[in-house]
N, CA, C and O atoms as a GROMACS GRO file, in nm:
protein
  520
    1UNK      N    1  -8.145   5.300   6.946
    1UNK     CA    2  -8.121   5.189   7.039
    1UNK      C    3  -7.985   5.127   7.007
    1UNK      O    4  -7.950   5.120   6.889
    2UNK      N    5  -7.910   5.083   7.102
    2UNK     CA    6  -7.785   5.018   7.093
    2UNK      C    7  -7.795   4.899   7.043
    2UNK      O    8  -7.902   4.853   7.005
    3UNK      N    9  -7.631   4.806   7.037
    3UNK     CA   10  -7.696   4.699   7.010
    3UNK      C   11  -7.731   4.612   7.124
    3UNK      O   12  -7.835   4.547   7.129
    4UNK      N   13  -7.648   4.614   7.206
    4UNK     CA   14  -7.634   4.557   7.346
    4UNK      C   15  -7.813   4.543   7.404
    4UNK      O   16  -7.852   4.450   7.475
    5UNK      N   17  -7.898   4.652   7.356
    5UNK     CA   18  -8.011   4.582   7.360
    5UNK      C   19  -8.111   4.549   7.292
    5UNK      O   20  -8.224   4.536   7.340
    6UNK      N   21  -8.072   4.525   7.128
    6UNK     CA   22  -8.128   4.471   7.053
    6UNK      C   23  -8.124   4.298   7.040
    6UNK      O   24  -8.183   4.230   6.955
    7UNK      N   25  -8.040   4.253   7.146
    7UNK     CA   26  -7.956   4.148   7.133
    7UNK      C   27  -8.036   4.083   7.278
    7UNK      O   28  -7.992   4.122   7.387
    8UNK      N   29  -8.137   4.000   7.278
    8UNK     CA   30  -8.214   3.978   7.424
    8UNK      C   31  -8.190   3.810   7.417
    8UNK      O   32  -8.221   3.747   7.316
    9UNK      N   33  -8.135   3.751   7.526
    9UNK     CA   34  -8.130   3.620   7.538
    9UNK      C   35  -8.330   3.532   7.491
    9UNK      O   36  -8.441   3.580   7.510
   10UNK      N   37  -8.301   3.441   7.450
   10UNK     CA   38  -8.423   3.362   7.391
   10UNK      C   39  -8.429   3.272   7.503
   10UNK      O   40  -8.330   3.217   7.552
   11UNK      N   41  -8.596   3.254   7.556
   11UNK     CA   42  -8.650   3.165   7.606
   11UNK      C   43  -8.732   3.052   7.571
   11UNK      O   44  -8.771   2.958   7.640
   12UNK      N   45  -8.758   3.092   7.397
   12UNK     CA   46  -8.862   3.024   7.367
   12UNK      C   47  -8.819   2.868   7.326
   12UNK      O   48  -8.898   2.777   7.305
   13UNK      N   49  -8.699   2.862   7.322
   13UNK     CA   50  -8.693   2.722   7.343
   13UNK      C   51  -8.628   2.616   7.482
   13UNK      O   52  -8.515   2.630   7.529
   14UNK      N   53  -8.700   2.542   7.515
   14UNK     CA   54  -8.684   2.440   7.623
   14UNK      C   55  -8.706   2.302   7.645
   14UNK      O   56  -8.810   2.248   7.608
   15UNK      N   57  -8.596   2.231   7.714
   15UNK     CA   58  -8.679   2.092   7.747
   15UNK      C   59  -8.622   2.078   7.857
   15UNK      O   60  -8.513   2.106   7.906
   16UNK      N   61  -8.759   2.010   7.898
   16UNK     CA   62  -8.805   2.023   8.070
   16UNK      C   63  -8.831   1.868   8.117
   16UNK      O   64  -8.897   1.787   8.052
   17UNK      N   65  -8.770   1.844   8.235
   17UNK     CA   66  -8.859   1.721   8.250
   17UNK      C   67  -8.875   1.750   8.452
   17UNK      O   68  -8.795   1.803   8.529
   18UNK      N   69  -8.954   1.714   8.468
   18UNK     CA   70  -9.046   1.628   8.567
   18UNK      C   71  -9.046   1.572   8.641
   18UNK      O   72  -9.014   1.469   8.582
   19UNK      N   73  -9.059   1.535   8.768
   19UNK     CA   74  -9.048   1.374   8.835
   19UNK      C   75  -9.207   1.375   8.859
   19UNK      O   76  -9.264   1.445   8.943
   20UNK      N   77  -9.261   1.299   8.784
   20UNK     CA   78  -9.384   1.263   8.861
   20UNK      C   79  -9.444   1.203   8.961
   20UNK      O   80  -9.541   1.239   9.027
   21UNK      N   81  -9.344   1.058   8.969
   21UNK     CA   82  -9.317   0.969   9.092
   21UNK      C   83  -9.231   0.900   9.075
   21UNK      O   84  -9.195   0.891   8.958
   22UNK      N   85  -9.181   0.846   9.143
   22UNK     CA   86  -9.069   0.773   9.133
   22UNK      C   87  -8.994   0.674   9.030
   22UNK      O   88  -8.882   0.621   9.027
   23UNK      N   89  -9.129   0.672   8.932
   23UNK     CA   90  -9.135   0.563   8.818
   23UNK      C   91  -9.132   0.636   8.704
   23UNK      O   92  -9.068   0.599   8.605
   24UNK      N   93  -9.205   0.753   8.709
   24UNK     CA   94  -9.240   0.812   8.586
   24UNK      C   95  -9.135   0.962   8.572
   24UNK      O   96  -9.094   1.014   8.676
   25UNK      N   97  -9.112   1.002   8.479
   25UNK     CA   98  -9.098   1.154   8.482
   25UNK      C   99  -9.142   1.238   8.356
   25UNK      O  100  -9.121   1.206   8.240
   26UNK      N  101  -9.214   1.364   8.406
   26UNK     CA  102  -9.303   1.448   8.277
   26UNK      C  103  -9.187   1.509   8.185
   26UNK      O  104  -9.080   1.545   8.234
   27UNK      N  105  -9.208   1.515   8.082
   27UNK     CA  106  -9.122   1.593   7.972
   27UNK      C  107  -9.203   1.648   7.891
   27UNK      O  108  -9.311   1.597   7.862
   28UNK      N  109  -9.143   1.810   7.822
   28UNK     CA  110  -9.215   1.880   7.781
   28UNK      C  111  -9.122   1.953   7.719
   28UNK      O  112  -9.025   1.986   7.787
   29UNK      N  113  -9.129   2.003   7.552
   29UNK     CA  114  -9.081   2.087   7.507
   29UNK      C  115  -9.153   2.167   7.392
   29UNK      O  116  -9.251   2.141   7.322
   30UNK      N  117  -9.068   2.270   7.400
   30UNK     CA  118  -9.102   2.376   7.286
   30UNK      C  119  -8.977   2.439   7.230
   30UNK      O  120  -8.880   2.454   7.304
   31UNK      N  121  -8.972   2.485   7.080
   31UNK     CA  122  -8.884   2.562   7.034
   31UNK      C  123  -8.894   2.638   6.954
   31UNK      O  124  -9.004   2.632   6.902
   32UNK      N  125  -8.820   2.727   6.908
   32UNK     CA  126  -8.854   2.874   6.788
   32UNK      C  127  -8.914   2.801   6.652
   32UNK      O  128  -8.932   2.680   6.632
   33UNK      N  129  -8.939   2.914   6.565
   33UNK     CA  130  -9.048   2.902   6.430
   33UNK      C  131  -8.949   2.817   6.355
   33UNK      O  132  -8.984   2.715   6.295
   34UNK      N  133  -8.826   2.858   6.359
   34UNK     CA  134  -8.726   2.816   6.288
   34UNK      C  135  -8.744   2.653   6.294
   34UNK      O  136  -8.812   2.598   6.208
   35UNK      N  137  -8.685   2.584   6.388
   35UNK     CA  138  -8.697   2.448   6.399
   35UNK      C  139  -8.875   2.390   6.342
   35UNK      O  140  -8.910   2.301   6.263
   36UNK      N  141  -8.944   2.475   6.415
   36UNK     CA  142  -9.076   2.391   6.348
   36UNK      C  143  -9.047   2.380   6.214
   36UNK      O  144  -9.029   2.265   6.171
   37UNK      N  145  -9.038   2.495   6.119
   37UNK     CA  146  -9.007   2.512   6.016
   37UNK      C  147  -8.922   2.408   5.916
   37UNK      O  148  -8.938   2.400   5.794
   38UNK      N  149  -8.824   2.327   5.999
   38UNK     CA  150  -8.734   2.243   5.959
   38UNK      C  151  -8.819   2.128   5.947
   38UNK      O  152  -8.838   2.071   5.840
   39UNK      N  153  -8.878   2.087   6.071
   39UNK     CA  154  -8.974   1.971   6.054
   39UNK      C  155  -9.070   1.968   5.938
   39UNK      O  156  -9.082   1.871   5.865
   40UNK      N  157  -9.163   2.121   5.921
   40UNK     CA  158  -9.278   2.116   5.814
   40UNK      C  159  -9.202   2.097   5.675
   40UNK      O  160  -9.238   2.013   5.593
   41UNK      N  161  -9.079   2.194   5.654
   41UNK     CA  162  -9.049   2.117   5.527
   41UNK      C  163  -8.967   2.031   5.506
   41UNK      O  164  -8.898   2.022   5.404
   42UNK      N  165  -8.964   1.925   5.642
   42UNK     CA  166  -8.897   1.821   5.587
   42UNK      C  167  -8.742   1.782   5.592
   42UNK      O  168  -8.678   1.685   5.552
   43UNK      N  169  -8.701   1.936   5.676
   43UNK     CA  170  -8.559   1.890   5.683
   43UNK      C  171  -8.535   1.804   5.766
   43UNK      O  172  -8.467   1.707   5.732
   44UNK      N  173  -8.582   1.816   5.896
   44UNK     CA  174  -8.527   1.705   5.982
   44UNK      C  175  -8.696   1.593   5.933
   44UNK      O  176  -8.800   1.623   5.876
   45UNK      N  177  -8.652   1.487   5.981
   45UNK     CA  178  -8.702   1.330   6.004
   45UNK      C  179  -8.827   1.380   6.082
   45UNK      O  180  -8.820   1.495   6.123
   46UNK      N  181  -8.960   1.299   6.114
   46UNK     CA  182  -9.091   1.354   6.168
   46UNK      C  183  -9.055   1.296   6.315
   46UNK      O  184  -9.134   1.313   6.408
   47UNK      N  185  -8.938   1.230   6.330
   47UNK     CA  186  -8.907   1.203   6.443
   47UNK      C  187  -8.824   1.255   6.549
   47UNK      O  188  -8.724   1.308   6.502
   48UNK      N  189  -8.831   1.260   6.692
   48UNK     CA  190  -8.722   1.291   6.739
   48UNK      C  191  -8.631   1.198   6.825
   48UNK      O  192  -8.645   1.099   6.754
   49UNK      N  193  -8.574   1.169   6.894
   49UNK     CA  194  -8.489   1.089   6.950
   49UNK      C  195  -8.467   1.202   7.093
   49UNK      O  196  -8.412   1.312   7.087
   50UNK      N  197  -8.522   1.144   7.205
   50UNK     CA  198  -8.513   1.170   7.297
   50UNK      C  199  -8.401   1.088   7.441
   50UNK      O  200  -8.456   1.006   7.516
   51UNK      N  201  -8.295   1.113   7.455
   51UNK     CA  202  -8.212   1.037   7.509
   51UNK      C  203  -8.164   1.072   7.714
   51UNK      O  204  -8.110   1.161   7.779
   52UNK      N  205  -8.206   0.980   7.732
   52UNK     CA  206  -8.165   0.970   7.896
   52UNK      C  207  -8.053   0.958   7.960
   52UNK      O  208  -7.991   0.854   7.940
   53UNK      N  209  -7.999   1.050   8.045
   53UNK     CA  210  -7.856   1.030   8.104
   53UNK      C  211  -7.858   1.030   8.213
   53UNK      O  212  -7.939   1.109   8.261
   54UNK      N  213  -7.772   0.945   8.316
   54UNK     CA  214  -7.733   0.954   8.484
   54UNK      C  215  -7.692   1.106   8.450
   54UNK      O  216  -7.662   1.166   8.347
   55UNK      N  217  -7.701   1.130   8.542
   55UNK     CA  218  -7.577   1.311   8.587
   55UNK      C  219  -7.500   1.254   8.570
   55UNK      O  220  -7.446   1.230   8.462
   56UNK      N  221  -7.462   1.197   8.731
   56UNK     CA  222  -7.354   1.213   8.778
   56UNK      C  223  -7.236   1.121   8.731
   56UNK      O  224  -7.116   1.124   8.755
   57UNK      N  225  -7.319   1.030   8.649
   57UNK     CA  226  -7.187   0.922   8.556
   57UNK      C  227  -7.154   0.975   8.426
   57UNK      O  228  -7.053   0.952   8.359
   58UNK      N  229  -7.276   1.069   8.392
   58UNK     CA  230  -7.303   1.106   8.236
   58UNK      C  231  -7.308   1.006   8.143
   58UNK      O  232  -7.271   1.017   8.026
   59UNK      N  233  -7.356   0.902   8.199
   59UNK     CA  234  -7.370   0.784   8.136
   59UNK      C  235  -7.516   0.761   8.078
   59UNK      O  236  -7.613   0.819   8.128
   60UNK      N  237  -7.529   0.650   7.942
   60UNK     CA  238  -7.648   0.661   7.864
   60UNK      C  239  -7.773   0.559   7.947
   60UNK      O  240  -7.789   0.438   7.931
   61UNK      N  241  -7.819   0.614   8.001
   61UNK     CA  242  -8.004   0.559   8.072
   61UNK      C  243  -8.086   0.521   8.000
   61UNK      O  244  -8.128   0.407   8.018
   62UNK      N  245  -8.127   0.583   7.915
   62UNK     CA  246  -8.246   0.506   7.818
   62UNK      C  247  -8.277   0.573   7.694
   62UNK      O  248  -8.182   0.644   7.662
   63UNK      N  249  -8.378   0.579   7.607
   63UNK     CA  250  -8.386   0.676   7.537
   63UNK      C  251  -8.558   0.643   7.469
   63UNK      O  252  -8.619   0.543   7.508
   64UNK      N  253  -8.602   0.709   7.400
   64UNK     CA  254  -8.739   0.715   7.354
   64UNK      C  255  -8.779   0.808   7.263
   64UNK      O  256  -8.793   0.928   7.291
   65UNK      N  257  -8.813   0.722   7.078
   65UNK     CA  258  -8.863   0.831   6.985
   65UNK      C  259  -9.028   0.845   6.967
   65UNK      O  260  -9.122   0.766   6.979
   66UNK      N  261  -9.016   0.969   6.937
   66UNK     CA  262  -9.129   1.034   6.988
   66UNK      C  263  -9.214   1.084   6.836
   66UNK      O  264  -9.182   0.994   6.758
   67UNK      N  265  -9.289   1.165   6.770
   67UNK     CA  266  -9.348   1.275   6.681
   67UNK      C  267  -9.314   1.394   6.765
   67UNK      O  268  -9.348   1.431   6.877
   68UNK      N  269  -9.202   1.461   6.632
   68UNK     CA  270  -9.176   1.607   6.712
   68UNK      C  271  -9.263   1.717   6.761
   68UNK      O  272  -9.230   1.824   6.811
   69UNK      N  273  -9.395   1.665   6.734
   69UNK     CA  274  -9.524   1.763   6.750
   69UNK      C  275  -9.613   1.708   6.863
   69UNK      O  276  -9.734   1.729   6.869
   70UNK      N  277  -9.553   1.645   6.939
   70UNK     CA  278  -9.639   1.618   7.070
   70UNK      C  279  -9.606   1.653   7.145
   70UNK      O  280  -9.668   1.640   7.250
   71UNK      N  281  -9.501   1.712   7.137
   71UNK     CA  282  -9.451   1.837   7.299
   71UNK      C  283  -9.454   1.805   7.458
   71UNK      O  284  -9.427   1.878   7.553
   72UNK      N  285  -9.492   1.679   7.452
   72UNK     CA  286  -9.500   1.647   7.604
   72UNK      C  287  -9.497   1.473   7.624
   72UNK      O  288  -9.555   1.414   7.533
   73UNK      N  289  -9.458   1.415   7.694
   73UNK     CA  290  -9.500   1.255   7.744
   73UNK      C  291  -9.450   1.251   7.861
   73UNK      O  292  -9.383   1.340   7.914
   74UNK      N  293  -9.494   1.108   7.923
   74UNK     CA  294  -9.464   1.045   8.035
   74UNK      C  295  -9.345   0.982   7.994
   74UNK      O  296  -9.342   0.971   7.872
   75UNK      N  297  -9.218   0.923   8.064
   75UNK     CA  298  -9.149   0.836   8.055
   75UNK      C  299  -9.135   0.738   8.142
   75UNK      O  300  -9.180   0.762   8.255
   76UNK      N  301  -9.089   0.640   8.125
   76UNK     CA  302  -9.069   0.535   8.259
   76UNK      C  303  -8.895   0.522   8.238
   76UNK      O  304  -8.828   0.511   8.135
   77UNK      N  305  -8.852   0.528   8.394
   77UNK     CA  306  -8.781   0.530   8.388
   77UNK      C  307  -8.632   0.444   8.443
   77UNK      O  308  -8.631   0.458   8.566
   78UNK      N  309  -8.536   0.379   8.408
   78UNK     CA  310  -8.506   0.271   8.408
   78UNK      C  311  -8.459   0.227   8.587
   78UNK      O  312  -8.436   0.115   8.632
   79UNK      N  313  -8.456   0.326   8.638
   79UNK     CA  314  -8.369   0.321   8.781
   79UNK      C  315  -8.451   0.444   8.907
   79UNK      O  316  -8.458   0.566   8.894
   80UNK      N  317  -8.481   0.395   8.972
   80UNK     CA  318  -8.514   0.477   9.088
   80UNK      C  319  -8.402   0.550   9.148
   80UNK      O  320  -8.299   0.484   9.133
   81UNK      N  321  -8.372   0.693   9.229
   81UNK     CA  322  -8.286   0.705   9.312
   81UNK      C  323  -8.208   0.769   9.235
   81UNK      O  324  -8.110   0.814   9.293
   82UNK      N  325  -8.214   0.793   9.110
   82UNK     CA  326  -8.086   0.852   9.061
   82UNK      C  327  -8.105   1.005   9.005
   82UNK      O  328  -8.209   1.064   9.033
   83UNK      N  329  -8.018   1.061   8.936
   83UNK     CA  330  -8.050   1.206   8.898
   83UNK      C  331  -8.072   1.142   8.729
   83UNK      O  332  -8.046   1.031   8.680
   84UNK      N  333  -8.129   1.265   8.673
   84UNK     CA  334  -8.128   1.221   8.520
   84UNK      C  335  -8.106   1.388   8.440
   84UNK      O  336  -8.085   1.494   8.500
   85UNK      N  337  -8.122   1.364   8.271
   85UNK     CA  338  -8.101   1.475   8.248
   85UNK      C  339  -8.122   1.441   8.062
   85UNK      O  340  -8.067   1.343   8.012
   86UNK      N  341  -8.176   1.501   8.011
   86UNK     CA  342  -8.194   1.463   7.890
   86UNK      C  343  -8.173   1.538   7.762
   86UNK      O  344  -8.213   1.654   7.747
   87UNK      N  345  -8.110   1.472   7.671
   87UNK     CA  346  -8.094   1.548   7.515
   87UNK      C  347  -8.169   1.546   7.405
   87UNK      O  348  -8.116   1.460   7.334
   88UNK      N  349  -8.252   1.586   7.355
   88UNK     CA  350  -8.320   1.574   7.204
   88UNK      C  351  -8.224   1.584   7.094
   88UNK      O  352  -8.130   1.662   7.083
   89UNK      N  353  -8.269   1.472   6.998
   89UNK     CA  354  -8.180   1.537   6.865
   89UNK      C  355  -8.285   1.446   6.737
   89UNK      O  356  -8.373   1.364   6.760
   90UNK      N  357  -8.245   1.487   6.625
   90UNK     CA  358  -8.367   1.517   6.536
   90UNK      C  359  -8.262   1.487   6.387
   90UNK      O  360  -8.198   1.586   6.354
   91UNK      N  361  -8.248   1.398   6.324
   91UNK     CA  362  -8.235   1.350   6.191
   91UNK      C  363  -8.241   1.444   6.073
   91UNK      O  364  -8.356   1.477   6.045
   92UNK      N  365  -8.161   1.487   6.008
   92UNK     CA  366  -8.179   1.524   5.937
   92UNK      C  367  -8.253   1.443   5.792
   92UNK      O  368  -8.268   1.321   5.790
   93UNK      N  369  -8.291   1.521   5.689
   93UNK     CA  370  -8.330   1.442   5.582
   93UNK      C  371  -8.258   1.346   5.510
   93UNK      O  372  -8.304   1.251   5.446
   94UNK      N  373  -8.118   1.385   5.529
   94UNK     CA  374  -7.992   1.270   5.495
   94UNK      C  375  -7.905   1.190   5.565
   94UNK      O  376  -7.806   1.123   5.534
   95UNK      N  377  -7.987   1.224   5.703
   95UNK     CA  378  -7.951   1.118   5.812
   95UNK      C  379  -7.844   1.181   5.876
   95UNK      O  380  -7.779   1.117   5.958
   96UNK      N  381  -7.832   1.233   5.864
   96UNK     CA  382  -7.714   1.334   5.995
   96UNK      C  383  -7.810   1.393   6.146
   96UNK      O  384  -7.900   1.476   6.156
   97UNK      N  385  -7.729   1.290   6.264
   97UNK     CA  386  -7.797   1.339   6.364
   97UNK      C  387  -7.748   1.492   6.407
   97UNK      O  388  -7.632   1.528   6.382
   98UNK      N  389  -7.828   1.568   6.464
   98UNK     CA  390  -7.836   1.725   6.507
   98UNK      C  391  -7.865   1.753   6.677
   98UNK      O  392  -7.951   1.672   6.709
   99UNK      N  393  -7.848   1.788   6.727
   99UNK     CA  394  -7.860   1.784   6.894
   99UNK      C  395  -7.934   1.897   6.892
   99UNK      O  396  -7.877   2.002   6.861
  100UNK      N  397  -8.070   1.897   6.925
  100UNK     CA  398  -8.175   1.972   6.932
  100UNK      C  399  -8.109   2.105   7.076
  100UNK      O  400  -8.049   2.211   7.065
  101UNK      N  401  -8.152   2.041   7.179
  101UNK     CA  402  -8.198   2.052   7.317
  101UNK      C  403  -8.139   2.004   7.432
  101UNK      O  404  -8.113   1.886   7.404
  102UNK      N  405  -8.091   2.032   7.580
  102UNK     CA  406  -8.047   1.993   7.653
  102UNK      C  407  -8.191   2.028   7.762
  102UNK      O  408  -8.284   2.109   7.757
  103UNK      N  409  -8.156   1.940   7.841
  103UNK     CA  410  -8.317   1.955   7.987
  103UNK      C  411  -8.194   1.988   8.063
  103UNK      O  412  -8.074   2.004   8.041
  104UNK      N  413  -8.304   1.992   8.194
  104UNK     CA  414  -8.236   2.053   8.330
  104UNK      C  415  -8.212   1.910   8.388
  104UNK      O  416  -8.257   1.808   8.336
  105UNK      N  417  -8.140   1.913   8.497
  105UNK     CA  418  -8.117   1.788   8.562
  105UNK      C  419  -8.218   1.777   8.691
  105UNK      O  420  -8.230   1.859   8.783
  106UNK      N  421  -8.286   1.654   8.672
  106UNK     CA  422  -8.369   1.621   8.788
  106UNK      C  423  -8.311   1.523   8.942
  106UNK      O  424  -8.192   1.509   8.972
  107UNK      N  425  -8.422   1.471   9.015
  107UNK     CA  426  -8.352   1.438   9.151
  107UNK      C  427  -8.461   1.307   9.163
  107UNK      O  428  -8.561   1.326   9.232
  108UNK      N  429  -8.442   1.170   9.096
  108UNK     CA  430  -8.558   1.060   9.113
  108UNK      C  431  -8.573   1.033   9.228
  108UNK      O  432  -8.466   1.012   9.286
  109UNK      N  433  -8.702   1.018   9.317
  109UNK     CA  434  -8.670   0.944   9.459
  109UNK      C  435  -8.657   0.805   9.434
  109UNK      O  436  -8.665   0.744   9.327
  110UNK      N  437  -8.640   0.772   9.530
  110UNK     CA  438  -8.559   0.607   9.565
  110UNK      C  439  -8.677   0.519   9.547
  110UNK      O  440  -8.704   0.434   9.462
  111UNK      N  441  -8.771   0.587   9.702
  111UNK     CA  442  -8.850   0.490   9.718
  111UNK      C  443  -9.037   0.575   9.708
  111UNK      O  444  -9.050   0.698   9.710
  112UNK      N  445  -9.110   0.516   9.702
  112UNK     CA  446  -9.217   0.584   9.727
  112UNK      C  447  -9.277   0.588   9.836
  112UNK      O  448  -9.296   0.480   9.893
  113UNK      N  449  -9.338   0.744   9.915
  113UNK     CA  450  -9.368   0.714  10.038
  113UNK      C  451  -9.541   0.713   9.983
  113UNK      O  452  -9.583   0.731   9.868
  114UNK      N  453  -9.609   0.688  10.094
  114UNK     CA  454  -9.765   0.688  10.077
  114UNK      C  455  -9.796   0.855  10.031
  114UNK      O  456  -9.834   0.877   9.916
  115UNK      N  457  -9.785   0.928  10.092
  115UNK     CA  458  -9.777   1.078  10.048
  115UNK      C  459  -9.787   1.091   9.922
  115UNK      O  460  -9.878   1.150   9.864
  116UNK      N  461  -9.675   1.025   9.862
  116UNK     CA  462  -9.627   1.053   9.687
  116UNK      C  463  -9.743   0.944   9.620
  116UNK      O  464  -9.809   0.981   9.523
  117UNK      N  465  -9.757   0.848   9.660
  117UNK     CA  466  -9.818   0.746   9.614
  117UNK      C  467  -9.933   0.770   9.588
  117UNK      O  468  -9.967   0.712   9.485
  118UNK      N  469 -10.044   0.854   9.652
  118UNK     CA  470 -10.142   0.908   9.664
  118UNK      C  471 -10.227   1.032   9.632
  118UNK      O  472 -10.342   1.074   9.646
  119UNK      N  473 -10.102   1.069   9.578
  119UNK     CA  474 -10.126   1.242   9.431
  119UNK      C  475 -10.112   1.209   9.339
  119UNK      O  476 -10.092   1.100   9.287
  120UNK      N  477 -10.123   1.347   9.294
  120UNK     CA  478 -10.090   1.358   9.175
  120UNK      C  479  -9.961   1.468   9.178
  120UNK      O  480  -9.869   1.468   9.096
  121UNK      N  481  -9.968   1.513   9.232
  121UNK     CA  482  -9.826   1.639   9.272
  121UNK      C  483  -9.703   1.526   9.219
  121UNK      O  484  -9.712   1.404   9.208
  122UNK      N  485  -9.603   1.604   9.196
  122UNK     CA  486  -9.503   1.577   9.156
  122UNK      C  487  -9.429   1.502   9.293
  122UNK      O  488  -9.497   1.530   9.392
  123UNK      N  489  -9.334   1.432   9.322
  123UNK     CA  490  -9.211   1.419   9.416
  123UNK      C  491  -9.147   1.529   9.431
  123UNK      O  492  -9.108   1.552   9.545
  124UNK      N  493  -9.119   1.622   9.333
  124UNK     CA  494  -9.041   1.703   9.349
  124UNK      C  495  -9.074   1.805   9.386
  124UNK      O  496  -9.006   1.907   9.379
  125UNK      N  497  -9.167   1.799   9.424
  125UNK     CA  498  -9.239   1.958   9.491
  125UNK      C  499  -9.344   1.913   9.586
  125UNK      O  500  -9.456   1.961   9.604
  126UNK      N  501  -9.283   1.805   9.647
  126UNK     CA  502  -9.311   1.775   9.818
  126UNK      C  503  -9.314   1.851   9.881
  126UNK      O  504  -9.210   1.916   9.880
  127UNK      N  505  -9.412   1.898   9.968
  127UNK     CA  506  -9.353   1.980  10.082
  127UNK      C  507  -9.291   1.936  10.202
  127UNK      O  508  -9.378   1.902  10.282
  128UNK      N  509  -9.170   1.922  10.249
  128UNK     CA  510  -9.157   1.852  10.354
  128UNK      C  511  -9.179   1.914  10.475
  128UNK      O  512  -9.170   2.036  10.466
  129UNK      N  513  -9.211   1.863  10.607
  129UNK     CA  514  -9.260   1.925  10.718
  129UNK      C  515  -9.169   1.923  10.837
  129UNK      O  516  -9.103   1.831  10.885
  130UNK      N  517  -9.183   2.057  10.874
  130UNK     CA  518  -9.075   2.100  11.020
  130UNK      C  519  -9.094   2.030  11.066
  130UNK      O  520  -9.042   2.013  11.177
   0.00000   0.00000   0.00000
């Protein structure tokens, strides 16, 4: 085998977020053995630092620490209407911050219609109608 395909891009790590409704958005991550590994013995902090950005200003929105072993929460979020996009990063044992993770960029709605108000479905996977 070559190397060209011994060499396979990695999926197993991600962070994801959500729009749940207009208020909230889901976040969810996972990453390789390696990083767990850092946490169990202690290299990084039991914490993570989860940080909120506009897109389109790239400006700082909010942020929220978490236990790196809960892999998922709700957030609330500071502004309706806007895009967002989020970074993890994780302490080392001597206090040096590390930038885990980048998310995908989401699309908040503005306002809530009754539709959205009334699921559980995401906003973002509305179906809208011809």
């Amino acid at each position: 085998m070559d190397d060209q395909n011994k060499i396979l891009p990695s999926f197993s790590e991600r962070l994801v977020l959500l729009v749940k409704n207009p208020g909230k958005i889901f976040v969810f991550w996972r990453w390789n053995k390696a990083k767990t590994e850092n946490f169990l013995n202690k290299d990084f902090k039991k914490d993570i630092i989860l940080k909120f950005y506009y897109a389109q200003e790239r400006s700082f929105a909010c942020q929220k620490i978490l236990s790196w072993n809960k892999f998922k929460e709700y957030v609330d979020i500071p502004q309706k209407g806007k895009n967002y996009y989020a970074v993890m990063h994780a302490q080392t044992s001597s206090g040096k911050d590390i930038q885990l993770l980048e998310s995908n960029i989401i699309s908040v709605p503005g306002t809530e219609s009754a539709e959205v108000t009334n699921t559980y479905a995401s906003g973002f996977f509305k179906k809208e109608s011809v």
